[in-house]
VEXDREN-2710 file (C-alpha; in Angstrom, 1 decimal):
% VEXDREN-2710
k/r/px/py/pz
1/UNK/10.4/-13.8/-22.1
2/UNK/12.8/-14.4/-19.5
3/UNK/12.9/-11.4/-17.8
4/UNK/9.1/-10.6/-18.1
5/UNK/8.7/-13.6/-16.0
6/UNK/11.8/-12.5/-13.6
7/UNK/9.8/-9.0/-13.4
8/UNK/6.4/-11.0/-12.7
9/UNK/8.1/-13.0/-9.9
10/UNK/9.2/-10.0/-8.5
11/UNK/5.6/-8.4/-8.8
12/UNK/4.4/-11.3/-6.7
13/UNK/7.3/-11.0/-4.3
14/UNK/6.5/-7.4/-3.7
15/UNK/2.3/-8.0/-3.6
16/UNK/3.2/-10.5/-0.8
17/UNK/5.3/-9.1/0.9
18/UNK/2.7/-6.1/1.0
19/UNK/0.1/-7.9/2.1
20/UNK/2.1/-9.5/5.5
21/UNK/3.7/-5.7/5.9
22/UNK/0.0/-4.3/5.7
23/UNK/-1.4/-6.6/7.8
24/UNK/-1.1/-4.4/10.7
25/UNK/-3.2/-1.7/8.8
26/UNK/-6.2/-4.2/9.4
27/UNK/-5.5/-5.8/12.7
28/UNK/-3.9/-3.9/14.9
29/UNK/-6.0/-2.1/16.4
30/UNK/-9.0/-5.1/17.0
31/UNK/-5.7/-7.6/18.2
32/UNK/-5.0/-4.4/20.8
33/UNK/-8.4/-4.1/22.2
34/UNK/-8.2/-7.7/22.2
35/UNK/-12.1/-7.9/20.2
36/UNK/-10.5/-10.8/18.4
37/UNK/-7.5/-12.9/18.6
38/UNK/-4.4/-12.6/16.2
39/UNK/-5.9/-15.6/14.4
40/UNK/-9.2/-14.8/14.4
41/UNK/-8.4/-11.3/13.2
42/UNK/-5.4/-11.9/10.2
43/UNK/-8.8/-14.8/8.8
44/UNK/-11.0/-11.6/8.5
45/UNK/-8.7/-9.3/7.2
46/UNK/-7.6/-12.0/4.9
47/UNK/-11.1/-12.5/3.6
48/UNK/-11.4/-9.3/3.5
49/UNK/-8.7/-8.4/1.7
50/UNK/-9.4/-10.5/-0.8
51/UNK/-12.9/-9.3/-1.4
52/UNK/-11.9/-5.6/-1.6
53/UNK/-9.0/-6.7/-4.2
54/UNK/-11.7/-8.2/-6.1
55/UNK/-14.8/-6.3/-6.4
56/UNK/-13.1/-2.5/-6.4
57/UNK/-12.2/-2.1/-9.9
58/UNK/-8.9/-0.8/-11.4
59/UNK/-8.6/2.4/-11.2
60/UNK/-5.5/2.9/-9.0
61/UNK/-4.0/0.0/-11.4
62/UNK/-4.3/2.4/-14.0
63/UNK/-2.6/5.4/-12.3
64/UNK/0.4/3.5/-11.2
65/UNK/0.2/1.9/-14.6
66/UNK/0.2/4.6/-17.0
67/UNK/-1.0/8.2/-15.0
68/UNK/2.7/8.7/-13.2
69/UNK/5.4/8.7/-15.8
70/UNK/5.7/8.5/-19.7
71/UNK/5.0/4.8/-20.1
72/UNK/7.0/5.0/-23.6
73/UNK/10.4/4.9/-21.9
74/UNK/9.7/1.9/-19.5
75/UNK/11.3/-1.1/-20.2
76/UNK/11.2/-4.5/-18.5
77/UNK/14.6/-3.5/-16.7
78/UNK/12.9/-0.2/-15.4
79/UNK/9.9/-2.7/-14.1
80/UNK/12.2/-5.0/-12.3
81/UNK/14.5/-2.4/-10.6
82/UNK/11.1/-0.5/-9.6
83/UNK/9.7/-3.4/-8.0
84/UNK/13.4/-4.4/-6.6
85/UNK/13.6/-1.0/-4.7
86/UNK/10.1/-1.0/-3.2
87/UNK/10.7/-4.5/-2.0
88/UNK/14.1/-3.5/-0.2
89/UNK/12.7/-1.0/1.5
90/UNK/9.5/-2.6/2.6
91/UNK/11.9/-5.5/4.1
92/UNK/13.9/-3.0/5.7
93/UNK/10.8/-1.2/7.4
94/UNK/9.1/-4.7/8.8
95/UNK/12.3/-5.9/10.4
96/UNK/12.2/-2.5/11.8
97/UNK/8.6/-2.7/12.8
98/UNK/8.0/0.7/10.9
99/UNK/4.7/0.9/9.5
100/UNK/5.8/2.2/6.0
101/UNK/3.8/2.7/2.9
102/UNK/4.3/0.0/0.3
103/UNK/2.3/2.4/-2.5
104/UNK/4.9/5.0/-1.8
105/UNK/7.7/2.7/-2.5
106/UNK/6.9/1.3/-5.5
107/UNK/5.8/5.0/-6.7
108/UNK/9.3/6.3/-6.1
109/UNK/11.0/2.7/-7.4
110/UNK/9.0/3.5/-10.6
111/UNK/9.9/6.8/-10.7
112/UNK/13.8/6.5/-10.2
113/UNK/13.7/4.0/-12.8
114/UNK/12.5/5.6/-15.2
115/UNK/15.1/9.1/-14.7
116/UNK/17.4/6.4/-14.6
117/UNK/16.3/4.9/-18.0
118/UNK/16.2/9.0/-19.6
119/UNK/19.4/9.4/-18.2
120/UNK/17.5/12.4/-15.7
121/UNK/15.5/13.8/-18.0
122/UNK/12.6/14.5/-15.8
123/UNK/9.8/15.3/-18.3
124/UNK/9.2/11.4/-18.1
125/UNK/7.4/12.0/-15.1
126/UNK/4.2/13.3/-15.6
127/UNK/3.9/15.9/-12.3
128/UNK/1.5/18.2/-13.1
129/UNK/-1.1/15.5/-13.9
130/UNK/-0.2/12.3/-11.6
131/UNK/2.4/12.9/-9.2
132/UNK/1.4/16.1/-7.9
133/UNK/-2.7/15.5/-7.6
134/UNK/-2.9/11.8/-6.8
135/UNK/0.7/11.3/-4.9
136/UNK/2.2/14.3/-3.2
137/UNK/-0.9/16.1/-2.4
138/UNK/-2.6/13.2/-0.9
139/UNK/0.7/12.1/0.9
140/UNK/0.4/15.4/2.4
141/UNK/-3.4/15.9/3.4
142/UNK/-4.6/12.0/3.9
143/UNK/-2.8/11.6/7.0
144/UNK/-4.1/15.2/8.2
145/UNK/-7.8/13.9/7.5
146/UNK/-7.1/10.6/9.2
147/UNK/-6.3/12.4/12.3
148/UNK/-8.8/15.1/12.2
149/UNK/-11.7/13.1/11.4
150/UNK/-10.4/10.4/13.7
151/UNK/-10.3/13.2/16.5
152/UNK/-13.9/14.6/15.7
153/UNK/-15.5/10.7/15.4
154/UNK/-14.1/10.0/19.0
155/UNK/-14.6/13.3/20.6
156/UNK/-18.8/12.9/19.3
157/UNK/-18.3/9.1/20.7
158/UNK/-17.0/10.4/23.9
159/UNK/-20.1/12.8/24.2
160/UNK/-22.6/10.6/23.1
161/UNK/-21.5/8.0/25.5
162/UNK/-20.9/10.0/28.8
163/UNK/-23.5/8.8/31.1
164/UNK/-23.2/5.0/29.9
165/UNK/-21.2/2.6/32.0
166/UNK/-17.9/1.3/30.5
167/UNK/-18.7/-2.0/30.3
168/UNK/-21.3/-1.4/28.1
169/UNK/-19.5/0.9/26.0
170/UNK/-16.8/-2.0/25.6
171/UNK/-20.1/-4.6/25.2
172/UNK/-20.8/-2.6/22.3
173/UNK/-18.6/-1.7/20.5
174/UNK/-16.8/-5.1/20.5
175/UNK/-19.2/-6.0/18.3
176/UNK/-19.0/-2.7/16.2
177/UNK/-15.0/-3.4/16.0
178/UNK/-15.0/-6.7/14.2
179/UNK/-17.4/-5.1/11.4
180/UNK/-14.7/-1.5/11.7
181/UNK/-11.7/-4.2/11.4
182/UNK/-13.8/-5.6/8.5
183/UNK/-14.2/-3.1/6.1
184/UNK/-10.6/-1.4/7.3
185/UNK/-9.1/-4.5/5.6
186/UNK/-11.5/-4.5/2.9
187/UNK/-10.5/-1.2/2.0
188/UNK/-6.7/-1.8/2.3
189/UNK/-7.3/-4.9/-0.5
190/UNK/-8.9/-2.5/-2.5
191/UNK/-6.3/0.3/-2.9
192/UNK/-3.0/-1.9/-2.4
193/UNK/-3.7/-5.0/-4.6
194/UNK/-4.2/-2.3/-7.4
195/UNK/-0.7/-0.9/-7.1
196/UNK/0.6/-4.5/-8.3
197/UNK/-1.7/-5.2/-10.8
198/UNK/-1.1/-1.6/-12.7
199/UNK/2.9/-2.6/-12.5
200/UNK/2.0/-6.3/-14.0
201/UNK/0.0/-4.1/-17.0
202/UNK/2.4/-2.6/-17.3
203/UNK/5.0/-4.7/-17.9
204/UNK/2.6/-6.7/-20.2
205/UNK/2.1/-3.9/-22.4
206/UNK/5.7/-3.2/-22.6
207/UNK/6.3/-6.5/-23.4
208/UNK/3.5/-6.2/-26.0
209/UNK/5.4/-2.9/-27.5
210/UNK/8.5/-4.6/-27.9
211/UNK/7.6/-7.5/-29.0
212/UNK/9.0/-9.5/-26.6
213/UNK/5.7/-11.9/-26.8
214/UNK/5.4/-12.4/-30.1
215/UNK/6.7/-15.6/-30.8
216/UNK/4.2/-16.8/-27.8
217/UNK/2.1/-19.8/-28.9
218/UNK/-1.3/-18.7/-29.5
219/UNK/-2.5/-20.8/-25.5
220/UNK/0.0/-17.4/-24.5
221/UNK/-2.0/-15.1/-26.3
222/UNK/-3.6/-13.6/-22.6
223/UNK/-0.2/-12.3/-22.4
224/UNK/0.0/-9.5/-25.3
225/UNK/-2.0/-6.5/-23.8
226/UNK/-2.4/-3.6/-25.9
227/UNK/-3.8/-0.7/-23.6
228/UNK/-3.6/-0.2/-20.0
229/UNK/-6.8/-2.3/-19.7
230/UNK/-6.4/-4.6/-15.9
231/UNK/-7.1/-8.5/-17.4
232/UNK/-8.9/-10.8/-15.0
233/UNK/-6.1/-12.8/-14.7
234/UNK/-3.8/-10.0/-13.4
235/UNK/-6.5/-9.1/-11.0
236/UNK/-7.4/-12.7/-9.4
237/UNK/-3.3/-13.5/-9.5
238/UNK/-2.7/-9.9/-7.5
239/UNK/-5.7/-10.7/-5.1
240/UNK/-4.4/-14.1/-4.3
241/UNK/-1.0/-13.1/-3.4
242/UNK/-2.0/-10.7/-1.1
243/UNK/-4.3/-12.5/0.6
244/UNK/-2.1/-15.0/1.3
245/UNK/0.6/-12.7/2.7
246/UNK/-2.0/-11.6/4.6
247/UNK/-2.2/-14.8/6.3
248/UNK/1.1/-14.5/7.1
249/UNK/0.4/-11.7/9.5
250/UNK/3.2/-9.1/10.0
251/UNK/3.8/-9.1/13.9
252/UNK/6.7/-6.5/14.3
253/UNK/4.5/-4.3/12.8
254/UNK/1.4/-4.8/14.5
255/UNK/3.0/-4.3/17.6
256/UNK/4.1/-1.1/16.6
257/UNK/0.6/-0.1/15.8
258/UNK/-1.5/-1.8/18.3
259/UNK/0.7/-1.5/21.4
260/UNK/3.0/1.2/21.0
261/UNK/1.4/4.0/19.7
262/UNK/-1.1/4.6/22.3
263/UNK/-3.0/2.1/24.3
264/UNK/-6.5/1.4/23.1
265/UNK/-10.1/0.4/23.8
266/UNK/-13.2/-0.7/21.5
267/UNK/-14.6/2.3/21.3
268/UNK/-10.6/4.0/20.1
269/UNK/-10.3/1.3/17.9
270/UNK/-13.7/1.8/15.9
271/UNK/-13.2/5.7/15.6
272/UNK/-10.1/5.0/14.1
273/UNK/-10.9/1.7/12.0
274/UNK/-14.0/3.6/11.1
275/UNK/-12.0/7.0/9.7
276/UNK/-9.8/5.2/8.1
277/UNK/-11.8/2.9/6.1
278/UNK/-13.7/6.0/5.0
279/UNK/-10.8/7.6/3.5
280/UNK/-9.4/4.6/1.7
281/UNK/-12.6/4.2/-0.1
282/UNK/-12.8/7.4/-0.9
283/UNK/-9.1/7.6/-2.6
284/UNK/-9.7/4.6/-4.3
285/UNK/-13.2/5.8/-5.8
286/UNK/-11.2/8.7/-7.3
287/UNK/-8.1/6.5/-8.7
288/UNK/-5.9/7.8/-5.9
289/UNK/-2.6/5.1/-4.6
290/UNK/-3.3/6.4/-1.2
291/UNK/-0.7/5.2/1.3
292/UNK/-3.2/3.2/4.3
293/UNK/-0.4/2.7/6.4
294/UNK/-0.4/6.9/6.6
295/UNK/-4.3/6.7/7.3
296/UNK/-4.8/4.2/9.7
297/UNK/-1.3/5.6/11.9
298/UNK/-3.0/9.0/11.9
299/UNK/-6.1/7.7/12.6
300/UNK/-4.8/5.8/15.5
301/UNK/-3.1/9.0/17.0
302/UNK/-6.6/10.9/16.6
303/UNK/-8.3/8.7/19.0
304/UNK/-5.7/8.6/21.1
305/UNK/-5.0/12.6/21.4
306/UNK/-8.6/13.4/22.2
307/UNK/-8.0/10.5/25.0
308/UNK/-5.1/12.5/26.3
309/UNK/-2.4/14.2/24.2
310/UNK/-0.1/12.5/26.5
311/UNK/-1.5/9.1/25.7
312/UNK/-0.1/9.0/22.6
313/UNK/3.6/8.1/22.3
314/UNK/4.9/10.9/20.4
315/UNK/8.6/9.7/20.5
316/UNK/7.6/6.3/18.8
317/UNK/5.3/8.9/15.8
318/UNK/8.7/10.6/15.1
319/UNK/10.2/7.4/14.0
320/UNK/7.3/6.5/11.7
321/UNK/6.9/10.0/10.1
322/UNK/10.9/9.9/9.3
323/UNK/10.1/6.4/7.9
324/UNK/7.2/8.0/5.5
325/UNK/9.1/11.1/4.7
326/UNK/12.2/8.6/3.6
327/UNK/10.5/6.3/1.8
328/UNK/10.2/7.8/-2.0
329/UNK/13.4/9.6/-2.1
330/UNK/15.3/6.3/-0.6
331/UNK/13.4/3.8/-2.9
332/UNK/13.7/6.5/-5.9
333/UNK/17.8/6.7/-5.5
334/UNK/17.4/2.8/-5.1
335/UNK/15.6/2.1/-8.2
336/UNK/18.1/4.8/-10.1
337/UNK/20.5/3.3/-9.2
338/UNK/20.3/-0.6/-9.9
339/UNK/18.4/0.8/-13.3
340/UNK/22.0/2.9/-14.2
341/UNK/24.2/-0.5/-12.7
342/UNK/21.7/-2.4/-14.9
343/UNK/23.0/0.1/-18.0
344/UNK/26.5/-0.4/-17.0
345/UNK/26.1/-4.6/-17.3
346/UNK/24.1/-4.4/-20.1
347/UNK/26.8/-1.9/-22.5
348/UNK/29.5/-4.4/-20.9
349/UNK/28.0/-7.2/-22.5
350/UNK/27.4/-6.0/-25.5
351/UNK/31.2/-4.7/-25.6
352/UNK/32.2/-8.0/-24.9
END
């Protein structure tokens, strides 16, 4: 019972830590444009956040819970050094100011852990029918999307709006932005706060499995989950968290983003707030862990390219791509390798 509430902690730890890292996914672009200020804009995506958490279901939980490796080998060790990993890395991104994708680094935490836990016996991961469909090939085509449909929204903009005067363009879609930053960060609390509470069922029905609750008193009852099934508790808890390191804000990162990049207006910041919101929705409708950070950077380099290639700071996209391409196989050796020191001070003890 111990270390279920250790891994829980560390659940929370990660979902909060997501939320402040994210931030920047729903802000930074309407703090840019300077639509709202910081304040003004981390209370909306924080409500927002919240609501999207709330209201969107479970059906990421469930992927990350049970559609990405055999959940029959996972153990409350694998949990914790999964969650251990993602949180590592998504530490070591903010204080970079990379925008990094938390979904990504708890997917290849889990999935480190659980080679680990096999000894690298990689039929535990289930590729043909989770990885490859709903992690790889979206990691791969999402960010593609988020730039070309970012790139075709503002070049129809740009035509549309030719022969109207700037300030009215900027009147305009000042307004449009807060209702863009809206539903961007509505979207981000309803694929991200999934990813924790599938990790949380999880770990509840493992604990379940291996009858690590069942001396519980019968007030701890909530706590023995049979089935993959996302309890209201889980979901409320998850949503909370996040929304709180929401509030938090994650300013290294939103600088990155917002200032950076490329230099924006309204009219940028919509397209791309717009885009990106689109394809969040759409991922999460299907059960997908998309990565928003991927969507919302891409986004923000389609608007800017069809301003002028030049305007985007390519030199500053390197470093972010190399941060995305890095993050499974770094949080994968990181969670295989605490889950193997874990097996070393685990056979030590019993030895002894």
């Amino acid at each position: 019972m111990t270390l279920f509430l250790i891994v829980l902690l560390a659940a929370l730890v990660f979902e909060y830590i997501n939320g402040f890292h994210d931030t920047a996914n729903s802000i930074a672009t309407v703090v840019s444009t300077k639509v709202l200020t910081p304040r003004q804009a981390i209370m909306v995506a924080t409500i927002m956040n919240l609501a999207g958490a709330l209201i969107m279901g479970t059906s990421v939980a469930k992927t990350i819970g049970a559609g990405l490796v055999d959940a029959s080998v996972i153990s409350m060790p694998t949990v914790l050094c999964a969650l251990l990993g993602a949180i590592f890395w998504n530490v070591f991104t903010w204080w970079l100011g990379l925008p990094s994708s938390s979904s990504h680094a708890l997917i290849g935490g889990l999935c480190g852990a659980a080679l680990a836990s096999t000894h690298g016996d990689w039929n535990v991961l289930y590729w043909s029918t989770g990885l490859w469909p709903k992690v790889v090939m979206p990691m791969l085509l999402a960010p593609f999307a988020g730039f070309a449909i970012a790139a075709i929204v503002m070049a129809a903009l740009y035509f549309i709006l030719r022969r109207v005067r700037p300030r009215w363009v900027n009147l305009i879609f000042g307004k449009l932005q807060v209702v863009s930053a809206a539903w961007m960060g509505f979207s981000h609390g309803s694929n991200d706060a999934q990813k924790t509470m599938g990790i949380v069922t999880l770990a509840l029905v493992t604990g379940t499995q291996t009858g690590v609750f069942n001396d519980l008193p019968e007030w701890l009852g909530f706590l023995r989950v049979e089935t993959m099934e996302v309890h209201n508790w889980v979901i409320i808890v998850c949503a909370l968290t996040m929304a709180a390191g929401t509030a938090a804000g994650g300013w290294r990162i939103i600088k990155t983003m917002g200032h950076k990049m490329v230099k924006l207006q309204p009219v940028n910041g919509f397209a791309a707030e717009t885009t990106a919101a689109m394809v969040i929705e759409t991922a999460t409708h299907f059960g997908v862990p998309l990565s928003t950070t991927h969507v919302i950077s891409t986004s923000i380099m389609g608007v800017g390219s069809v301003k002028r290639f030049s305007a985007v700071k390519w030199g500053i996209v390197g470093r972010i791509v190399w941060a995305w391409v890095l993050t499974i196989p770094v949080t994968g050796a990181i969670g295989y390798g605490l889950m193997r020191f874990a097996h070393v001070i685990f056979t030590f003890s019993w030895m002894g």
